[in-house]
C-alpha positions in Angstrom: 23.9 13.8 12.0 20.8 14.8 10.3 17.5 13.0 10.5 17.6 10.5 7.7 21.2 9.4 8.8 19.7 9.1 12.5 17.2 7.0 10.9 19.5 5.0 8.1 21.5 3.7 11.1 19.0 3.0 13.5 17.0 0.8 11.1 20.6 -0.8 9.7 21.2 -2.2 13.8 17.7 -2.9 14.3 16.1 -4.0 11.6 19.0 -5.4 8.6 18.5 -9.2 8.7 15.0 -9.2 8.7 14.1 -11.9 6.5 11.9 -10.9 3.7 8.1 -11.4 3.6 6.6 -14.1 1.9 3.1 -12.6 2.0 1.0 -13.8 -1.3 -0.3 -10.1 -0.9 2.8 -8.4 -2.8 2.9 -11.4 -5.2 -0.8 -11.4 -6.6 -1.5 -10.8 -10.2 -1.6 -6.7 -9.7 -5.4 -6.4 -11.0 -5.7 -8.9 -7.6 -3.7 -6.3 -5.7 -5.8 -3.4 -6.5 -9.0 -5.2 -5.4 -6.9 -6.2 -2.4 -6.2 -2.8 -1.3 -10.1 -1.7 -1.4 -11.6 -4.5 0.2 -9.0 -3.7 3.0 -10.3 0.3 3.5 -11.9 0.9 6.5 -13.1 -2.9 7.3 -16.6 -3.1 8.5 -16.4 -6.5 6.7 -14.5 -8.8 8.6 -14.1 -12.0 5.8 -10.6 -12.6 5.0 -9.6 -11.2 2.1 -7.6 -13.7 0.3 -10.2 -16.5 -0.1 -12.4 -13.5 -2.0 -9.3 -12.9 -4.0 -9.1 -16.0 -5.1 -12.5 -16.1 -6.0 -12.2 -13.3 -8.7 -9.2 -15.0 -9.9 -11.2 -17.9 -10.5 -14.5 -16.7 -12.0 -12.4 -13.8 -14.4 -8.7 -15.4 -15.0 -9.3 -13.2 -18.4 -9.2 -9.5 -16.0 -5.5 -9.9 -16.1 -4.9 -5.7 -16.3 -6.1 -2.7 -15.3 -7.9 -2.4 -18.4 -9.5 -5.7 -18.3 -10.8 -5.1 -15.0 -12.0 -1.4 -15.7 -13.9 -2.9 -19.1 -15.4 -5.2 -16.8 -16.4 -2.7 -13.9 -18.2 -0.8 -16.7 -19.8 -4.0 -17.7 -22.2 -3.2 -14.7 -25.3 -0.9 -14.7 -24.1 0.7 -11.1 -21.4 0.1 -8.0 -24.3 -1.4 -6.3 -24.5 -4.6 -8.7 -21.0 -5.3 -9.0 -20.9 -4.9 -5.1 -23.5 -7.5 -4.6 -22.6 -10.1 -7.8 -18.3 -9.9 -7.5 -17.4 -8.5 -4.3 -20.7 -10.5 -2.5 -21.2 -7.3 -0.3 -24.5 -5.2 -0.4 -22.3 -1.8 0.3 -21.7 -0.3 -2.7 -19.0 1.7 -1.5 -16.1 -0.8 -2.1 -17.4 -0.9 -5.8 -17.5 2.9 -6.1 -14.1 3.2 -5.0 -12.1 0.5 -7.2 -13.8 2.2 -10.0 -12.6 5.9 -9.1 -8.9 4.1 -8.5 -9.0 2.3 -11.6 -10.2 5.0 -13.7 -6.9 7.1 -11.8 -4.7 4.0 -12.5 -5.4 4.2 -15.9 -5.5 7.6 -17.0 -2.1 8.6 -14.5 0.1 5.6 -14.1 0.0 3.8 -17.8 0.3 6.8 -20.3 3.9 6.1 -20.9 6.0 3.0 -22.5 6.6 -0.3 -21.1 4.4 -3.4 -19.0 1.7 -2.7 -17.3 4.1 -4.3 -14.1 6.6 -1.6 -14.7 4.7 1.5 -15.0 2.5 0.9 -11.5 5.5 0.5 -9.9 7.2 3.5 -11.3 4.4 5.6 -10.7 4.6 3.9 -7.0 8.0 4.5 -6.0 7.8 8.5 -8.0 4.3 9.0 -5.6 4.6 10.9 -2.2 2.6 9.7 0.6 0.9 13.5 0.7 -0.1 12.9 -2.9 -3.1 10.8 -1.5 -5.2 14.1 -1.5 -4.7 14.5 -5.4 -7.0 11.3 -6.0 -10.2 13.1 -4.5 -11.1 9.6 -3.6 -12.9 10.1 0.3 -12.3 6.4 1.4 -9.0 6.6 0.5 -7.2 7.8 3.3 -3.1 8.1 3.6 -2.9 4.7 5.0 -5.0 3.3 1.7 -3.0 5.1 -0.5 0.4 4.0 1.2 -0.7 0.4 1.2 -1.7 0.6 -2.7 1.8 2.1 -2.8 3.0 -1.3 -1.2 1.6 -3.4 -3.4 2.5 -2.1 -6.3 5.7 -2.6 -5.1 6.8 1.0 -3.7 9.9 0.8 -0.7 7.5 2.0 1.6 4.9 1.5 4.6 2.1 2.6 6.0 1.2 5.0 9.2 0.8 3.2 12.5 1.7 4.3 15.8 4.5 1.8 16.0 6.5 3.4 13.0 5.7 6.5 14.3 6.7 5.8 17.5 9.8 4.1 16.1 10.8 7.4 14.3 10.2 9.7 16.7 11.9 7.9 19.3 14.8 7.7 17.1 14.6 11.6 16.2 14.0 12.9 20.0 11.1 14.4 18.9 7.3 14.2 17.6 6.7 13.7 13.6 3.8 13.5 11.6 3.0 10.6 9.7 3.5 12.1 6.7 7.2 13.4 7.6 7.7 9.7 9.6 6.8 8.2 6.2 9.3 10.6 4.0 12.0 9.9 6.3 11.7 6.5 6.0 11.6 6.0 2.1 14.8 8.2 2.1 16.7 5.9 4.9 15.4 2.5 3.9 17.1 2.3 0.5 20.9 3.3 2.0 20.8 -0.1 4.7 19.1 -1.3 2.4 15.9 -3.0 3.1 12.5 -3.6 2.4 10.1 -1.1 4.6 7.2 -4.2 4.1 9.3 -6.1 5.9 10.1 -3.6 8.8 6.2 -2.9 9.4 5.5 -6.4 11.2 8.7 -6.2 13.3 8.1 -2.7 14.4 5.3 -4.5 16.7 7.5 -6.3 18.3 11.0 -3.8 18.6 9.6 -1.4 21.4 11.0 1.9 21.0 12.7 2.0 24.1 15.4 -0.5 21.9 16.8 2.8 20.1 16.6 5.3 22.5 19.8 6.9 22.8 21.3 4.3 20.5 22.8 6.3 17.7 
């Protein structure tokens, strides 16, 4: 068998009736999402995210795309003030960041036809996990870019060391995250299933449940 049917049939035993997740994160208004995946690089700040979310929904239920919110962001003199007066955070670097993705967004993801929905999740599902290094964005490391991936509403996951341990027990043999994360966009689709949905139960399948299983 090769890898990805290795893979397709251990996540069909282990992982098929998972119930799908009812998280608010993959349902927010995708302006919302976009904010949500910055605020959650790197957390030095430990507020929950989703009352701040609401927040912006609140004060700006006008910034309902991409474009609304990048006309806004340039609305500000510097990162620093829209840091401080939107995302209540004196580290500009949050700021800096949603403007670099936006600006991306915008210029790679919505040149073609059809909603605004649509064409972030095409350009989601056609994106590799290695393409994270073509953004030139420094806080935007693979597990950012796989999570902005997710919410946009790519069949995918991000890198732990549960997945990867999931894969590579299942394989016999050490991957990378990238190749863990390419195996498992090309298996998930065939049980089918939601990858979202297999990230919080990989925490609680040990590995040791598909060794020598398949």
């Amino acid at each position: 068998m090769t890898d990805s049917e290795l893979l397709t049939a251990a996540l069909r035993r282990d992982f098929a009736t998972l119930a799908p997740s009812a998280d608010r994160a993959w349902f927010r208004p995708l302006t919302l999402r976009v904010i949500d995946c910055v605020l959650s690089l790197r957390r030095a700040d430990d507020r929950p995210i989703g009352p701040r979310l609401d927040a912006f929904q609140e004060r700006f239920p006008e910034v309902e795309s991409l474009r609304h919110l990048g006309s806004l962001l340039s609305t500000y003199k510097s990162p620093a003030l829209f840091a401080r007066d939107v995302l209540h955070t004196n580290d500009p670097t949050p700021a800096a960041t949603l403007i670099a993705l936006v600006d991306y967004l915008i210029r790679m993801a919505l040149a073609g036809p059809g909603t605004e929905a649509a064409q972030l999740k095409a350009w989601a599902a056609c994106a590799r996990p290695q393409d994270y290094l073509t953004l030139r964005i420094p806080t935007l490391s693979l597990a950012g870019f796989q999570h902005l991936r997710m919410l946009l509403g790519a069949n995918t996951t991000k890198p732990d060391l549960h997945i990867g341990s999931y894969v590579a027990t299942v394989l016999r043999r050490p991957v990378s995250d990238v190749e863990a994360l390419l195996l498992l966009e090309e298996a998930a689709p065939l049980v089918p299933l939601r990858l979202r949905d297999v990230t919080a139960a990989s925490w609680t399948a040990p590995p040791t449940r598909v060794a020598g299983a398949v």
